[in-house]
C-alpha positions as CSV (number, residue, x, y, z in Angstrom):
1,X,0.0,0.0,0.0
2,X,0.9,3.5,-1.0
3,X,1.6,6.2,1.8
4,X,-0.4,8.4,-0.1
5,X,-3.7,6.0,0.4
6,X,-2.8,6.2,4.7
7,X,-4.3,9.5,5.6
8,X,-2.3,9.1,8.9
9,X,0.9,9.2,7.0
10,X,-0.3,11.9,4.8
11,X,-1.2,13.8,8.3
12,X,2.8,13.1,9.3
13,X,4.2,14.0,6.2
14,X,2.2,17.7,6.0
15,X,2.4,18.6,9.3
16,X,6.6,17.8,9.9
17,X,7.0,19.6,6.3
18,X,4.9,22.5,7.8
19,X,7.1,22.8,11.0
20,X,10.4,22.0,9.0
21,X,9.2,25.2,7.1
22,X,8.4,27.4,9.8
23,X,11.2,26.4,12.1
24,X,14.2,26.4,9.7
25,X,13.3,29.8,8.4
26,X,12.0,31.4,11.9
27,X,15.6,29.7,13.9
28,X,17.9,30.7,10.0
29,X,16.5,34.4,10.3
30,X,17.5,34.8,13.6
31,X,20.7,33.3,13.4
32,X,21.3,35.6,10.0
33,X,20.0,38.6,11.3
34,X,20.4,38.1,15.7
35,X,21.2,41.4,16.0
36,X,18.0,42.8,14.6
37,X,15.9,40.4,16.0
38,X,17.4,40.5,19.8
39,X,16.8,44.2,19.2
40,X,13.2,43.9,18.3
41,X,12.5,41.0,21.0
42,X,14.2,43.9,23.8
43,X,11.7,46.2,23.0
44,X,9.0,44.3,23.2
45,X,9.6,43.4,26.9
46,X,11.5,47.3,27.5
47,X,8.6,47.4,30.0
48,X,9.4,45.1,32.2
49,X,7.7,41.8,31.3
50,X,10.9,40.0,31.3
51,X,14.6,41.5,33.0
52,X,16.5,42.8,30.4
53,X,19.4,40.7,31.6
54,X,17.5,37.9,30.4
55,X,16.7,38.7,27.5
56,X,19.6,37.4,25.4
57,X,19.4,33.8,27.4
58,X,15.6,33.2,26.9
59,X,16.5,35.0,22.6
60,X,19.2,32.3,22.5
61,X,17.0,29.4,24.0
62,X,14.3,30.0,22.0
63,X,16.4,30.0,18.6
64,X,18.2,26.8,19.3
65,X,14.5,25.2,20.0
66,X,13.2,26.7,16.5
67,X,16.5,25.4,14.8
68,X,16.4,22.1,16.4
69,X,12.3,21.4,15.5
70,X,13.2,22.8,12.2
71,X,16.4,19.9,11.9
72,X,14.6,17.3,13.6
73,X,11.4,17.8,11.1
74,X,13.9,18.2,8.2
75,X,15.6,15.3,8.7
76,X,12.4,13.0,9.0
77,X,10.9,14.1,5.7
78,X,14.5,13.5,4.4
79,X,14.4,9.5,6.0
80,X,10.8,8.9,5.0
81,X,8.4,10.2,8.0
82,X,5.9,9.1,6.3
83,X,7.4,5.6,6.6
84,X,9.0,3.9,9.5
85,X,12.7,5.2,9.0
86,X,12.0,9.1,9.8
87,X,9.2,8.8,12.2
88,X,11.4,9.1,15.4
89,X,12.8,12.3,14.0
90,X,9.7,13.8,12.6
91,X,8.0,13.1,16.1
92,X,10.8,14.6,18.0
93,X,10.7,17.9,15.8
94,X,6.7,17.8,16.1
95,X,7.7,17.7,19.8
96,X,10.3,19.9,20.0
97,X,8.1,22.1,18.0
98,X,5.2,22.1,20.8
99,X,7.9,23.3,22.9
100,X,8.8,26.4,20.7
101,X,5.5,26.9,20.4
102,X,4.7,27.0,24.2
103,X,8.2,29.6,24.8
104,X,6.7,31.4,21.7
105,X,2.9,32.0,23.7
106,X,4.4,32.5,27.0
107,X,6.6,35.2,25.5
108,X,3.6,36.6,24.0
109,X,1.6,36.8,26.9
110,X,3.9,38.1,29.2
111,X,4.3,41.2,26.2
112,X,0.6,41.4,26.8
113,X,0.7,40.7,22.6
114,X,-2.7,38.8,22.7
115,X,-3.4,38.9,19.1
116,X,0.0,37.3,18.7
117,X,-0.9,34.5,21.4
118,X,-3.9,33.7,19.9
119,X,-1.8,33.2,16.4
120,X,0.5,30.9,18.3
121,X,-2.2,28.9,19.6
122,X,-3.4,27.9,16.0
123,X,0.3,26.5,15.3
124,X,0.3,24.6,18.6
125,X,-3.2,23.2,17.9
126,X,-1.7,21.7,14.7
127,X,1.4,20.5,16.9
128,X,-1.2,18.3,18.8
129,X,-3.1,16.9,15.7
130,X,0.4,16.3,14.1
131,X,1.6,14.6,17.6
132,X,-1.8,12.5,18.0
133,X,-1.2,11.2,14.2
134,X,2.2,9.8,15.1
């Protein structure tokens, strides 16, 4: 049988191809352009949300999740996740994704950005279909 007649493979394939996406370009642009972006992400919480001093640390943490979900879903579609050989790795990134996802809202709340939470919560409800197909 075809993995394009498994919906539930189907499901896999889209949904790490969809975080691979985001991920690699969300963690690549703020390795390219950190300096810009760590700008941008102080100002947001200049008002106290977060200590400045933490700022870099929590900038940092958050890109090597988005890089590694990005890898992780990157590398399954590369092995096959819609077949047995990338499924680990697809799942992880799904995972690691959720994880992102949850720094990304918690971020977002704390900037009192709740038109941006809301957005984040869409990704992470697809994080928990994508999870629950694997």
């Amino acid at each position: 049988m075809s993995w394009l007649s498994n919906p539930e493979a189907v499901g896999r394939f889209l949904t790490t191809g969809f975080f691979a996406v985001v991920f690699l370009q969300s963690g690549l642009d703020k390795l390219l352009d950190s300096a810009g972006n760590l700008a941008y992400i102080r100002d947001v919480f200049k008002n106290g949300a977060v200590p400045q001093p933490l700022v870099p640390l929590l900038f940092w943490t958050l890109t090597v999740l988005e890089l590694s979900a990005g890898v992780l879903c990157g590398l399954g579609i590369l092995l096959g996740s819609f077949r047995h050989a990338g499924m680990g790795l697809a799942a992880a990134g799904v995972f690691v994704a959720g994880l992102a996802l949850i720094g990304l809202i918690a971020g977002q709340r704390m900037a009192k950005d709740y038109a941006g939470a809301a957005v984040i919560a869409a990704y992470f409800a697809v994080v928990l279909i994508g999870i629950s197909l694997f």
